[in-house]
PDB file of N, CA, C and O in Angstrom:
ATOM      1  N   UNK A   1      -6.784 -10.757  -2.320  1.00  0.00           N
ATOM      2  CA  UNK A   1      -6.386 -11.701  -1.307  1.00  0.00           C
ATOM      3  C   UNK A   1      -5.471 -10.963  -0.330  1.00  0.00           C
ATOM      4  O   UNK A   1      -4.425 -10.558  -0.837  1.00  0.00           O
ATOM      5  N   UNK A   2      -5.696 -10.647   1.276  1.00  0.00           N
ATOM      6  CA  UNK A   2      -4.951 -10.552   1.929  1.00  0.00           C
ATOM      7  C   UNK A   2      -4.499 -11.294   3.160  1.00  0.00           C
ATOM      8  O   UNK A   2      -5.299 -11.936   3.842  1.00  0.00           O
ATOM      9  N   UNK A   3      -3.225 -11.205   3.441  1.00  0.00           N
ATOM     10  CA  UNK A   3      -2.599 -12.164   4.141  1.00  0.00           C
ATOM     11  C   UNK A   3      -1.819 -11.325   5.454  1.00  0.00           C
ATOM     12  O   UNK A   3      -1.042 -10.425   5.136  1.00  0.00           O
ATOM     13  N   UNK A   4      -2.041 -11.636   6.992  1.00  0.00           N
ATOM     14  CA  UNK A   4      -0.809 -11.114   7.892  1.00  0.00           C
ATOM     15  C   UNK A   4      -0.672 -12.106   8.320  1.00  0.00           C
ATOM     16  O   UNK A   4      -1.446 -13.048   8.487  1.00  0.00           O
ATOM     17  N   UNK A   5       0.913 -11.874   8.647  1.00  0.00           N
ATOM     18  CA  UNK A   5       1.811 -12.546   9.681  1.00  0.00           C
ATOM     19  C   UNK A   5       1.962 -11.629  10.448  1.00  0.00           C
ATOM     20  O   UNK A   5       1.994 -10.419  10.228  1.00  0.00           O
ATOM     21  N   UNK A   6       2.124 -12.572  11.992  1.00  0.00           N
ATOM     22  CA  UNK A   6       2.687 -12.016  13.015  1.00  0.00           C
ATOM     23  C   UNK A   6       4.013 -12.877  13.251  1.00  0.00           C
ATOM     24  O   UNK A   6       3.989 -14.027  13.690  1.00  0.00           O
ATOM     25  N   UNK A   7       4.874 -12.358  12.995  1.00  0.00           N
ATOM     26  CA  UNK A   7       6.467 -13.385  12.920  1.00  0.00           C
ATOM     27  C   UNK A   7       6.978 -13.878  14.401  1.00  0.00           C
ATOM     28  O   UNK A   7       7.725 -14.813  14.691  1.00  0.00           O
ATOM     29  N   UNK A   8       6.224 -12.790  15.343  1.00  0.00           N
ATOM     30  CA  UNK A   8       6.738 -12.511  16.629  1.00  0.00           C
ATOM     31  C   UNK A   8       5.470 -12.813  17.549  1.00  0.00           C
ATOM     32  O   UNK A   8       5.328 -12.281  18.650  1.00  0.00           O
ATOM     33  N   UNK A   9       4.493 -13.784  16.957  1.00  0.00           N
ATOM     34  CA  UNK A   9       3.057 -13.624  17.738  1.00  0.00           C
ATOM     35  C   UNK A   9       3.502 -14.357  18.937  1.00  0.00           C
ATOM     36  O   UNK A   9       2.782 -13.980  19.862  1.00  0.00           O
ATOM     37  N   UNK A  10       4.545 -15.422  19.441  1.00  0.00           N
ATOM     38  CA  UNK A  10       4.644 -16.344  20.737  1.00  0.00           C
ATOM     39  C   UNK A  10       5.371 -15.611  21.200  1.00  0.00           C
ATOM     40  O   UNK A  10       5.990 -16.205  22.082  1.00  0.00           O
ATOM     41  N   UNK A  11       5.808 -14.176  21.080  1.00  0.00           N
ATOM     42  CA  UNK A  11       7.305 -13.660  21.823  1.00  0.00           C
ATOM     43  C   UNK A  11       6.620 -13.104  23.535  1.00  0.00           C
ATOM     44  O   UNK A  11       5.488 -12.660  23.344  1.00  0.00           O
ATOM     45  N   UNK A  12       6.920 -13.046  24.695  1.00  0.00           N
ATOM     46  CA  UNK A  12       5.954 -12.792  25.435  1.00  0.00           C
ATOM     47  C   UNK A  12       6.985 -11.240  25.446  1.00  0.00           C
ATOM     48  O   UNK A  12       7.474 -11.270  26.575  1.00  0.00           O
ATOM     49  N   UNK A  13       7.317 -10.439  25.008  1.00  0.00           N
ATOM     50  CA  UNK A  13       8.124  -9.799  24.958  1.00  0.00           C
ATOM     51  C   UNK A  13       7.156  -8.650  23.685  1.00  0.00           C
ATOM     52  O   UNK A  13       6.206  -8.916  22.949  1.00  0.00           O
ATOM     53  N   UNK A  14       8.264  -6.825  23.983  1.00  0.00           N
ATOM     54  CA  UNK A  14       7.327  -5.952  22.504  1.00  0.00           C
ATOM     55  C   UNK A  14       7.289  -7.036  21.498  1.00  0.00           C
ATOM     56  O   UNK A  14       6.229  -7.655  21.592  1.00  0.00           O
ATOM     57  N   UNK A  15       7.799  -7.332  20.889  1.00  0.00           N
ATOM     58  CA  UNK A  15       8.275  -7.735  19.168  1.00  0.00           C
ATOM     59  C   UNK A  15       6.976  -8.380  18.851  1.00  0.00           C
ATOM     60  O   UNK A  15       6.710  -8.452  17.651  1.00  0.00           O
ATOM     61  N   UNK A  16       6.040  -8.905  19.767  1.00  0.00           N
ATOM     62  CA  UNK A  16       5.201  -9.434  19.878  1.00  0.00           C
ATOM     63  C   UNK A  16       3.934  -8.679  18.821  1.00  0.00           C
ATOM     64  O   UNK A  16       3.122  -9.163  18.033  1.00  0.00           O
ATOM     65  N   UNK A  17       4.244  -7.266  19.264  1.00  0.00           N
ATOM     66  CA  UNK A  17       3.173  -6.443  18.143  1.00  0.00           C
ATOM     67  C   UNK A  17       3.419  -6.656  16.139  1.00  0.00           C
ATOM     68  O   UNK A  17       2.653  -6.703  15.176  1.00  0.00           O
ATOM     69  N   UNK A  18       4.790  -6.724  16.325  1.00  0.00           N
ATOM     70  CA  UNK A  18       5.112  -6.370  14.868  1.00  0.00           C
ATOM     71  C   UNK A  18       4.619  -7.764  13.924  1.00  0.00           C
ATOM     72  O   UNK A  18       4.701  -8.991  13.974  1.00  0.00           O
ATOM     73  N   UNK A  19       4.054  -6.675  13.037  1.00  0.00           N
ATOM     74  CA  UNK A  19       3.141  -7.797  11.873  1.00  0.00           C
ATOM     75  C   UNK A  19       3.539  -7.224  10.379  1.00  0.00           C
ATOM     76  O   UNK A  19       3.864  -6.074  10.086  1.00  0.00           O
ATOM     77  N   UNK A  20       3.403  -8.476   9.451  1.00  0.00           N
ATOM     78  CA  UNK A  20       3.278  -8.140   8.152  1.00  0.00           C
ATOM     79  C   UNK A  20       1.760  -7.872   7.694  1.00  0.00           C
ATOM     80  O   UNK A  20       0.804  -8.004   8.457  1.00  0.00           O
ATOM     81  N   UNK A  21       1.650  -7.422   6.148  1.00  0.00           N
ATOM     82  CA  UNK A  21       0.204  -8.071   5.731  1.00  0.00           C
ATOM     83  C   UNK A  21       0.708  -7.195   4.590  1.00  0.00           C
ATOM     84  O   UNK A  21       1.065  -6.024   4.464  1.00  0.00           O
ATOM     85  N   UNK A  22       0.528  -8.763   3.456  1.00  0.00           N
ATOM     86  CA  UNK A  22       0.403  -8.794   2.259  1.00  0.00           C
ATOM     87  C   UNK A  22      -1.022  -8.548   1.326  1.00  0.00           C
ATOM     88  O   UNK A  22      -2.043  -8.942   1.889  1.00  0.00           O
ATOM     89  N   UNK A  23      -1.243  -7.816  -0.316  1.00  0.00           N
ATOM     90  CA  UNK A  23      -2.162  -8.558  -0.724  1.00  0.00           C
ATOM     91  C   UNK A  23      -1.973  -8.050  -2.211  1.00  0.00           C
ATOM     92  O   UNK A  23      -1.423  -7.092  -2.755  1.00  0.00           O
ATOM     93  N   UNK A  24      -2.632  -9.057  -2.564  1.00  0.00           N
ATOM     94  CA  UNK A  24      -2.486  -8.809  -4.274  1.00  0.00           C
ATOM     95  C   UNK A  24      -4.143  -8.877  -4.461  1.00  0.00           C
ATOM     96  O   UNK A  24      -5.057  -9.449  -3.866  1.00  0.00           O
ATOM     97  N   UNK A  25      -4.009  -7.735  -5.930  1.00  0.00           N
ATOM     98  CA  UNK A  25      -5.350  -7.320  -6.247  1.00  0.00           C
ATOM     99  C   UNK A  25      -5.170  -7.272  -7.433  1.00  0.00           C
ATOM    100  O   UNK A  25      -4.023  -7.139  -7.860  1.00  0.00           O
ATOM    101  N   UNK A  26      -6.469  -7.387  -8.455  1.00  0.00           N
ATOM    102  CA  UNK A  26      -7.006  -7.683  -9.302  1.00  0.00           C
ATOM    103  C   UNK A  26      -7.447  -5.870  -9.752  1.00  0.00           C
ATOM    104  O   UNK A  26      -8.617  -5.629  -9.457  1.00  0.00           O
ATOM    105  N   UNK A  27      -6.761  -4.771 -10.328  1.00  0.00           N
ATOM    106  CA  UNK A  27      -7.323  -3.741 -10.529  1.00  0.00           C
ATOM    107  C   UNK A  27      -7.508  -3.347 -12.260  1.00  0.00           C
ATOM    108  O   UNK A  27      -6.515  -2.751 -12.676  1.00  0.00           O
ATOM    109  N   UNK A  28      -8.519  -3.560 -13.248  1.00  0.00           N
ATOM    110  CA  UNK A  28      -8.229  -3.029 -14.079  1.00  0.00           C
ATOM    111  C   UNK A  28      -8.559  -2.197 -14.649  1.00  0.00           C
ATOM    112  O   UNK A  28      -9.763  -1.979 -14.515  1.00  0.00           O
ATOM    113  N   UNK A  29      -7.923  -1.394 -15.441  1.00  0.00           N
ATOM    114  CA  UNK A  29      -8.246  -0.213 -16.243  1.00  0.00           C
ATOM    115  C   UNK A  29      -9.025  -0.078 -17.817  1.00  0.00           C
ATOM    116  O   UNK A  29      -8.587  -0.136 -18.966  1.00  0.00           O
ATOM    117  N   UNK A  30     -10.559   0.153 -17.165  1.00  0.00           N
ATOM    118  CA  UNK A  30     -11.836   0.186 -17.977  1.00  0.00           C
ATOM    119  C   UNK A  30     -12.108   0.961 -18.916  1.00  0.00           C
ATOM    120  O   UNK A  30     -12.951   0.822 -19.802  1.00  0.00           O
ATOM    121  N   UNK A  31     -10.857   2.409 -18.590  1.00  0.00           N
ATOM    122  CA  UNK A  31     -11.776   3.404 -19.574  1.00  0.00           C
ATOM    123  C   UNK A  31     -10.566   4.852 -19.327  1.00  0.00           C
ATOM    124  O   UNK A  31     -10.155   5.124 -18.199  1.00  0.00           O
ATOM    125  N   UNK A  32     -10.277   5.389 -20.171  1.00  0.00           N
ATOM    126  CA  UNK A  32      -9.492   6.390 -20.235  1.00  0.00           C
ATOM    127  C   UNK A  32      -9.817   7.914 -20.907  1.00  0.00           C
ATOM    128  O   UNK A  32      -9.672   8.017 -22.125  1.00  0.00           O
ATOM    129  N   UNK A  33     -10.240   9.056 -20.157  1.00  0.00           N
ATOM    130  CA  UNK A  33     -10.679   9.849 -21.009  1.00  0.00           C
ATOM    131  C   UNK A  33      -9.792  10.687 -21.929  1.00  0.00           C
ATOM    132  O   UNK A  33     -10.069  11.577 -22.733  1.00  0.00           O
ATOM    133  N   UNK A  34      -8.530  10.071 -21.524  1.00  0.00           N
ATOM    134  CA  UNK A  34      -7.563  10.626 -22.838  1.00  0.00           C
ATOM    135  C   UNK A  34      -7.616  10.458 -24.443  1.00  0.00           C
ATOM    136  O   UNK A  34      -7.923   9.312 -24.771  1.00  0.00           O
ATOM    137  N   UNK A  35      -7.401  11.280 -25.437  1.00  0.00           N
ATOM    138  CA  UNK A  35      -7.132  10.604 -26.163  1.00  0.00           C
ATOM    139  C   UNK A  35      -5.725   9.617 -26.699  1.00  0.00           C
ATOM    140  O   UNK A  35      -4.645  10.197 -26.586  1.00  0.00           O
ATOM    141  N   UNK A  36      -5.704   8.872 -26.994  1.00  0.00           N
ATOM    142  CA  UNK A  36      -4.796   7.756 -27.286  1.00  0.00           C
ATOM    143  C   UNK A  36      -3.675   7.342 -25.784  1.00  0.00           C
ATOM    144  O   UNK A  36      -2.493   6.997 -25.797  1.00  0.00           O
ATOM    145  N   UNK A  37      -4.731   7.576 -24.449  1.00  0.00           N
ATOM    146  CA  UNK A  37      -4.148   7.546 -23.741  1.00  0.00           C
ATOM    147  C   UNK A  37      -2.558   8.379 -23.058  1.00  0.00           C
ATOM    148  O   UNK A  37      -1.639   8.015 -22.325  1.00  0.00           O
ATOM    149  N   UNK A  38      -2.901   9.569 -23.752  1.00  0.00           N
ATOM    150  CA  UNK A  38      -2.045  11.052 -23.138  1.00  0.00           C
ATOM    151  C   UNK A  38      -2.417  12.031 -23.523  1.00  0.00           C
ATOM    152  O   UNK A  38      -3.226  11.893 -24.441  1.00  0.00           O
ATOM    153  N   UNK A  39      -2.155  13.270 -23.184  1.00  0.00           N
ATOM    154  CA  UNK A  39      -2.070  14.601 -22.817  1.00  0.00           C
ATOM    155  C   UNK A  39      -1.094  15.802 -23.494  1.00  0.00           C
ATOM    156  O   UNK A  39      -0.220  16.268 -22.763  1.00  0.00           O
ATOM    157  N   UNK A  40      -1.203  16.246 -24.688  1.00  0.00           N
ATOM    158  CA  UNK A  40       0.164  17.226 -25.000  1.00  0.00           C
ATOM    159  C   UNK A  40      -0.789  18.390 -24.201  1.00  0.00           C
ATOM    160  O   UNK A  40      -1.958  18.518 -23.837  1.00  0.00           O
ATOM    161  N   UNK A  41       0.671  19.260 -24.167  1.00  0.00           N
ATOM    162  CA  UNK A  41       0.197  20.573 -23.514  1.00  0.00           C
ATOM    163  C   UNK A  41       1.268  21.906 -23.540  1.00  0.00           C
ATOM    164  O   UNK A  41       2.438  21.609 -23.297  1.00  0.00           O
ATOM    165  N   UNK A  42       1.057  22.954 -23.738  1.00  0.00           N
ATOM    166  CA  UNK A  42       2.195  23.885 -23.535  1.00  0.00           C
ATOM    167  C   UNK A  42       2.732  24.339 -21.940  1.00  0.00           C
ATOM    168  O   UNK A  42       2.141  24.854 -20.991  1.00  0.00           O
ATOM    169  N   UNK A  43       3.723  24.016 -22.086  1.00  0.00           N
ATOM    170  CA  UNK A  43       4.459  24.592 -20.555  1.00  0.00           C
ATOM    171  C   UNK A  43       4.510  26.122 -20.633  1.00  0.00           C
ATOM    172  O   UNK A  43       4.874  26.833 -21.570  1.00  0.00           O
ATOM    173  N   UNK A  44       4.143  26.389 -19.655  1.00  0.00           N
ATOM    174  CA  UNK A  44       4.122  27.869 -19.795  1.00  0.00           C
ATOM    175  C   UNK A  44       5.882  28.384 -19.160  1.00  0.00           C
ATOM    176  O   UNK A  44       6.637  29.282 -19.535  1.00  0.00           O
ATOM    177  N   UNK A  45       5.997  27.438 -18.182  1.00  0.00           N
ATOM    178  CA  UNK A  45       6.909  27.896 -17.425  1.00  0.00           C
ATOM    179  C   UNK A  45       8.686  27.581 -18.276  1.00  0.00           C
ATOM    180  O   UNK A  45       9.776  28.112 -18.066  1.00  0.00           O
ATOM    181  N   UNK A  46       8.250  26.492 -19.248  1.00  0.00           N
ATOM    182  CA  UNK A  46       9.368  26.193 -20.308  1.00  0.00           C
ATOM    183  C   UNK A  46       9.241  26.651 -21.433  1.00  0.00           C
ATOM    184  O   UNK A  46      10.195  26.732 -22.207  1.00  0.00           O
ATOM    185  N   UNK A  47       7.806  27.110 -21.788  1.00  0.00           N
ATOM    186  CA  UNK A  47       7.497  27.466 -23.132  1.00  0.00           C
ATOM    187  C   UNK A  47       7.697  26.281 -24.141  1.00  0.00           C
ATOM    188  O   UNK A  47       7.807  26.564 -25.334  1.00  0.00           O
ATOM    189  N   UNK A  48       7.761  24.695 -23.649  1.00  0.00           N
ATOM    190  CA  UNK A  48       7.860  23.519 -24.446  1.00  0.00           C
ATOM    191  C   UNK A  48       6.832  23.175 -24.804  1.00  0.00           C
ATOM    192  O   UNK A  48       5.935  23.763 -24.201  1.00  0.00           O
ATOM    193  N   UNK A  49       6.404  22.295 -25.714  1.00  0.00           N
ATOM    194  CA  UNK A  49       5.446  21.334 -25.671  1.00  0.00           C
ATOM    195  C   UNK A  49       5.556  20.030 -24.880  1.00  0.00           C
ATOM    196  O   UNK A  49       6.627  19.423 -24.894  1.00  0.00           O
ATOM    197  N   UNK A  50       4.273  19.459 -24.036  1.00  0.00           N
ATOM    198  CA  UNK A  50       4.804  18.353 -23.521  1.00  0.00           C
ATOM    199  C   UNK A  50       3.798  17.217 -23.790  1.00  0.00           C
ATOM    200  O   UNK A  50       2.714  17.531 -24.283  1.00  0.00           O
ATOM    201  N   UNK A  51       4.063  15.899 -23.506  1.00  0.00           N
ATOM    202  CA  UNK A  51       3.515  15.117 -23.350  1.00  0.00           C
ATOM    203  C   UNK A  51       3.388  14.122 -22.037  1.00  0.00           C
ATOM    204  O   UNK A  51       4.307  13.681 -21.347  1.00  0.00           O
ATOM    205  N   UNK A  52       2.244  13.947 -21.929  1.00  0.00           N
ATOM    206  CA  UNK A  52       1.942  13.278 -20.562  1.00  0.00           C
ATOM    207  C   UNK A  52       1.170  12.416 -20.902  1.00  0.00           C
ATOM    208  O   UNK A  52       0.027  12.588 -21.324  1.00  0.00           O
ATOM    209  N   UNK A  53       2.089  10.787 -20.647  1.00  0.00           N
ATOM    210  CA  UNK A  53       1.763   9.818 -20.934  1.00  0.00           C
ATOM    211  C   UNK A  53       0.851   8.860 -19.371  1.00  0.00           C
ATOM    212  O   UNK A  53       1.134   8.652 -18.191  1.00  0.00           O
ATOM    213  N   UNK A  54      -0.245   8.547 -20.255  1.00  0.00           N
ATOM    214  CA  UNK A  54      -1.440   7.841 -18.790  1.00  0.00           C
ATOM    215  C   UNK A  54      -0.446   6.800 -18.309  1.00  0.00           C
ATOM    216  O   UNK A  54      -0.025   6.012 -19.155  1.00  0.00           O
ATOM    217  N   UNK A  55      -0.162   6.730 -17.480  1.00  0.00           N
ATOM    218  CA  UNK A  55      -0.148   5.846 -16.528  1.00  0.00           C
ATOM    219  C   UNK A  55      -0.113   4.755 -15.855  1.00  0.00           C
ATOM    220  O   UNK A  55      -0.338   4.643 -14.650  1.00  0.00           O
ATOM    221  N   UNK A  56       0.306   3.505 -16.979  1.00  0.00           N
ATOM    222  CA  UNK A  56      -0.426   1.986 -16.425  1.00  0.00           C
ATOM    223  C   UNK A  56      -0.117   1.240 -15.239  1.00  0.00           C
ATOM    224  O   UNK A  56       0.980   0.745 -14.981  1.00  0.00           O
ATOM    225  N   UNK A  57      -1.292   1.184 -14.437  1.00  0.00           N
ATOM    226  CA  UNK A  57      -1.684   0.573 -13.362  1.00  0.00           C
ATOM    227  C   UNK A  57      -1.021  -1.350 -13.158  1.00  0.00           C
ATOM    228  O   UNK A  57      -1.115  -2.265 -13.976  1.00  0.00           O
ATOM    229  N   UNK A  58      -0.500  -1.356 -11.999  1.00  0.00           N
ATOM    230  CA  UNK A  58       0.143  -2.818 -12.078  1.00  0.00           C
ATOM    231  C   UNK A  58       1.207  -3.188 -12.360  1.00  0.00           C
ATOM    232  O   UNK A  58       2.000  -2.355 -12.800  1.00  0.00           O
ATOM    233  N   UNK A  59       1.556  -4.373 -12.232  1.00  0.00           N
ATOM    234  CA  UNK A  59       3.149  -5.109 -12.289  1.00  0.00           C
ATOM    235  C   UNK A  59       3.321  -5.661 -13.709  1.00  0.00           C
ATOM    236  O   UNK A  59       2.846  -6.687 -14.195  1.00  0.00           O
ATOM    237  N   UNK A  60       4.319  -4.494 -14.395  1.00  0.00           N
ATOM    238  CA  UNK A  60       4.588  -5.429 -15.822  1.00  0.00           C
ATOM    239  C   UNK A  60       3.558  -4.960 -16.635  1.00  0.00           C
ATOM    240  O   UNK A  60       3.338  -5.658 -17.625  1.00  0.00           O
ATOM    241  N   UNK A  61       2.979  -4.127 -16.512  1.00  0.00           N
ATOM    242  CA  UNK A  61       1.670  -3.659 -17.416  1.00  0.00           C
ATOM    243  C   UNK A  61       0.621  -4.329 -17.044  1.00  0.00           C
ATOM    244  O   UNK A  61      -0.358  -3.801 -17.573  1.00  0.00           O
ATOM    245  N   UNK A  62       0.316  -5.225 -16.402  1.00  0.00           N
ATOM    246  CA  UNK A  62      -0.976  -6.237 -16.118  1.00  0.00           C
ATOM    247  C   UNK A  62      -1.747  -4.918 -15.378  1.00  0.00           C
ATOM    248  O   UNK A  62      -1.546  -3.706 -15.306  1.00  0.00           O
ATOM    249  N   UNK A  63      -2.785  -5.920 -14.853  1.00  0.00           N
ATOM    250  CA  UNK A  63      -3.506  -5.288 -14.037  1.00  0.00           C
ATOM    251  C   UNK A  63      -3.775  -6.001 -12.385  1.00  0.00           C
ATOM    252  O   UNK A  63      -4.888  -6.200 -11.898  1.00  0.00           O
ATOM    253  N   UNK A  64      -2.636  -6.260 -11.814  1.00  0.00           N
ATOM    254  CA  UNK A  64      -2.328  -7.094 -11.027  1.00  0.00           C
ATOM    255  C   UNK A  64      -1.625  -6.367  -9.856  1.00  0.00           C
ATOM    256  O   UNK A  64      -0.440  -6.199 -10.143  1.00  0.00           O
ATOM    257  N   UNK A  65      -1.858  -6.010  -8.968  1.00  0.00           N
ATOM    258  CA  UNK A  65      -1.091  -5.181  -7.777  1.00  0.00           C
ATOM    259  C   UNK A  65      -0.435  -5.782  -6.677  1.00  0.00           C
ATOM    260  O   UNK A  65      -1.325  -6.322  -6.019  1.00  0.00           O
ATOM    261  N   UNK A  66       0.875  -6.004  -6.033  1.00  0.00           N
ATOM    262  CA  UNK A  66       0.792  -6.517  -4.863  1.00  0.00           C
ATOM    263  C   UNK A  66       1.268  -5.044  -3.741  1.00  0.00           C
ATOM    264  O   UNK A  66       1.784  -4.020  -4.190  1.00  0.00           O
ATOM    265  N   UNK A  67       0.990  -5.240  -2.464  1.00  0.00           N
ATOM    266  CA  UNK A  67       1.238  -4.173  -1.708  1.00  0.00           C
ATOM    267  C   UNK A  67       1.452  -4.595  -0.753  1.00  0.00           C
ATOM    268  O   UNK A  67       0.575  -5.323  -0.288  1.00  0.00           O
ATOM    269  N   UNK A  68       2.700  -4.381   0.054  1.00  0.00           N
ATOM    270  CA  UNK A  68       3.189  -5.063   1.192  1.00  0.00           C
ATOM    271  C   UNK A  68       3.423  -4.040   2.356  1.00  0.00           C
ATOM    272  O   UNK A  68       3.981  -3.003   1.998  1.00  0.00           O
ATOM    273  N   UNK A  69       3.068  -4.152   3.811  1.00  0.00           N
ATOM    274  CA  UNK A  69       2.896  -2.994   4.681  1.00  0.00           C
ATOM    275  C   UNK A  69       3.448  -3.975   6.006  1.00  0.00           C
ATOM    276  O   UNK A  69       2.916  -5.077   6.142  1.00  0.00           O
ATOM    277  N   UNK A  70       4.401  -3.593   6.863  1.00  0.00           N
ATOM    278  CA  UNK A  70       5.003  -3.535   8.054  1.00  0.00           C
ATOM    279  C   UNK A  70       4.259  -2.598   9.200  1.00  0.00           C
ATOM    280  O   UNK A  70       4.198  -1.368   9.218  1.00  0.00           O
ATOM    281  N   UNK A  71       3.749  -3.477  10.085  1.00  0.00           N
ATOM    282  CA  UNK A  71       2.706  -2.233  11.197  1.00  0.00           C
ATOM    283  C   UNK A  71       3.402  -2.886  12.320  1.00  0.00           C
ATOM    284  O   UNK A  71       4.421  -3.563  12.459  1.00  0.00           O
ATOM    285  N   UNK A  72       2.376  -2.380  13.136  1.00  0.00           N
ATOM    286  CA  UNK A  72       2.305  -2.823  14.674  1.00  0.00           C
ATOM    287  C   UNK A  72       1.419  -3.030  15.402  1.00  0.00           C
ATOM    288  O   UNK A  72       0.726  -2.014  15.341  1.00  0.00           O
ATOM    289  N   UNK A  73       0.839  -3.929  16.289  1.00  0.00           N
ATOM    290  CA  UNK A  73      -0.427  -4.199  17.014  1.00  0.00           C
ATOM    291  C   UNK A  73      -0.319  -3.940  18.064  1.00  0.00           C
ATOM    292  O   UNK A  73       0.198  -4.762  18.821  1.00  0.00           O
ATOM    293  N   UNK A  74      -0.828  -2.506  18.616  1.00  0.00           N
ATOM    294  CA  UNK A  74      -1.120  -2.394  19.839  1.00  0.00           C
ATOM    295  C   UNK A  74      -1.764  -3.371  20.917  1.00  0.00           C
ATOM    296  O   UNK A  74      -1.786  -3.168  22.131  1.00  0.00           O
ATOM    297  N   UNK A  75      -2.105  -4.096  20.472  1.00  0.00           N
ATOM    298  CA  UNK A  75      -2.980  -5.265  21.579  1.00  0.00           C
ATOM    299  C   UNK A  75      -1.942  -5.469  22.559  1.00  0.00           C
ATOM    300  O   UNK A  75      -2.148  -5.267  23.756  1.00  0.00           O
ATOM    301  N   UNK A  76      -0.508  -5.975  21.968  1.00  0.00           N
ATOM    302  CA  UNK A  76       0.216  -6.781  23.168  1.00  0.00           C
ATOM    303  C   UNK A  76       0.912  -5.456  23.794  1.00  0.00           C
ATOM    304  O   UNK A  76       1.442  -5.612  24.894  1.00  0.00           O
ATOM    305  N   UNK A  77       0.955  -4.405  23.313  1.00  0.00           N
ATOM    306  CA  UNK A  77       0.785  -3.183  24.718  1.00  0.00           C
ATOM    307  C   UNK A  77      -0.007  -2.996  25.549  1.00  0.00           C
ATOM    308  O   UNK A  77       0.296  -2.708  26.706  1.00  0.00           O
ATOM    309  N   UNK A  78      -1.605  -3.170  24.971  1.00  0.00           N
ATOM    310  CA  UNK A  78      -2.741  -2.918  26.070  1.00  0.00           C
ATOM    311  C   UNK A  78      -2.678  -3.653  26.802  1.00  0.00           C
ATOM    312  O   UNK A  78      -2.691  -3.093  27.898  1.00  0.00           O
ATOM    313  N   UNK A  79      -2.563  -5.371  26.962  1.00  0.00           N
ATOM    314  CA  UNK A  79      -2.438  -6.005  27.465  1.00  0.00           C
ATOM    315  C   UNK A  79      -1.312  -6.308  28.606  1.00  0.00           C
ATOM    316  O   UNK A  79      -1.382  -7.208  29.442  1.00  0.00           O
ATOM    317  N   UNK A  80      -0.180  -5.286  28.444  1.00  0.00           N
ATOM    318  CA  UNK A  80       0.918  -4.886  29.284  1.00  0.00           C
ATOM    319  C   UNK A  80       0.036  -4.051  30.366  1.00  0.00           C
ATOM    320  O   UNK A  80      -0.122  -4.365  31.546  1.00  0.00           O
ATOM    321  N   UNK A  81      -0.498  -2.922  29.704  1.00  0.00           N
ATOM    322  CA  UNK A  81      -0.854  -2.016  30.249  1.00  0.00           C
ATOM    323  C   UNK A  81      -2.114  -2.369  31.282  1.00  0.00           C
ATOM    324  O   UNK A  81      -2.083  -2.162  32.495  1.00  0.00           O
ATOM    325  N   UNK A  82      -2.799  -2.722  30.829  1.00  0.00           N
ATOM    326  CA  UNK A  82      -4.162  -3.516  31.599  1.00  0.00           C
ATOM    327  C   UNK A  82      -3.331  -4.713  32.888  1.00  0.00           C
ATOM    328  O   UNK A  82      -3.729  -4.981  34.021  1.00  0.00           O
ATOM    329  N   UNK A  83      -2.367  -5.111  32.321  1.00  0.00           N
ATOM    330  CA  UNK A  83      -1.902  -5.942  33.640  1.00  0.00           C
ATOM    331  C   UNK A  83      -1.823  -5.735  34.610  1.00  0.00           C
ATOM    332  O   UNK A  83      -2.288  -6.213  35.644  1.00  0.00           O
ATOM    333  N   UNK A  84      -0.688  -4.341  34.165  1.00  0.00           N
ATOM    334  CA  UNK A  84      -0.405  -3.347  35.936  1.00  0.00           C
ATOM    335  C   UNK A  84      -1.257  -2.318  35.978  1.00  0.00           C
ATOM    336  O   UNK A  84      -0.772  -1.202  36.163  1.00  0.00           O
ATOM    337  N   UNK A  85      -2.605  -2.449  35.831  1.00  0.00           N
ATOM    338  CA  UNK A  85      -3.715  -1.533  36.747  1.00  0.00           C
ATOM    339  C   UNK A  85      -4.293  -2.616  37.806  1.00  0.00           C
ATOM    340  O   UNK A  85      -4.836  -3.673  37.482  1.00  0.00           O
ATOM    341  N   UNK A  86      -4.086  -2.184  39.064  1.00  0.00           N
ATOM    342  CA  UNK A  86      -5.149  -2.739  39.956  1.00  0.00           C
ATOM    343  C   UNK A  86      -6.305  -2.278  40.209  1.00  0.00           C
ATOM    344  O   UNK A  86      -6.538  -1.070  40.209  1.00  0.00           O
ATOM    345  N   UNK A  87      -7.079  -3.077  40.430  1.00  0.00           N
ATOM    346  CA  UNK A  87      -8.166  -2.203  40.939  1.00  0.00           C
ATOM    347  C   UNK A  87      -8.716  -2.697  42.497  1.00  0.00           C
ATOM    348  O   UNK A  87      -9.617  -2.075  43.059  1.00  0.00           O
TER     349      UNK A  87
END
């Protein structure tokens, strides 16, 4: 599911570009070619043994993502810009 706002869409003014857009996703994890889901290995550079644990995907262990992004819409520039060309 994704969602934008424009907080500033009536401003006749810049601010007019700046937008949100939210979305949460549904991602889950099918298949792991690890065994028991990690990795030991020798460090060469520590000479340790290590472990490298996979990874789980999502909020809280689920498999549930949200991702939130701050942009900008050039439109209400072009539309500046296109004003003051005459032709």
């Amino acid at each position: 599911m994704y969602i934008t706002w424009k907080p500033f869409e009536k401003n006749p003014n810049i601010l007019k570009g700046v937008f949100t857009s939210t979305s949460i996703r549904y991602w889950q994890n099918v298949w792991s070619s690890l065994d028991k889901n990690q990795l030991t290995y020798l460090n060469r550079k520590t000479g340790h043994i290590q472990t490298h644990q996979a990874a789980n995907i999502g909020i809280a262990n689920t498999p549930f993502l949200f991702n939130i992004a701050v942009g900008y819409s050039i439109e209400f520039l072009m539309s500046v810009f296109n004003s003051n060309i005459s032709y």
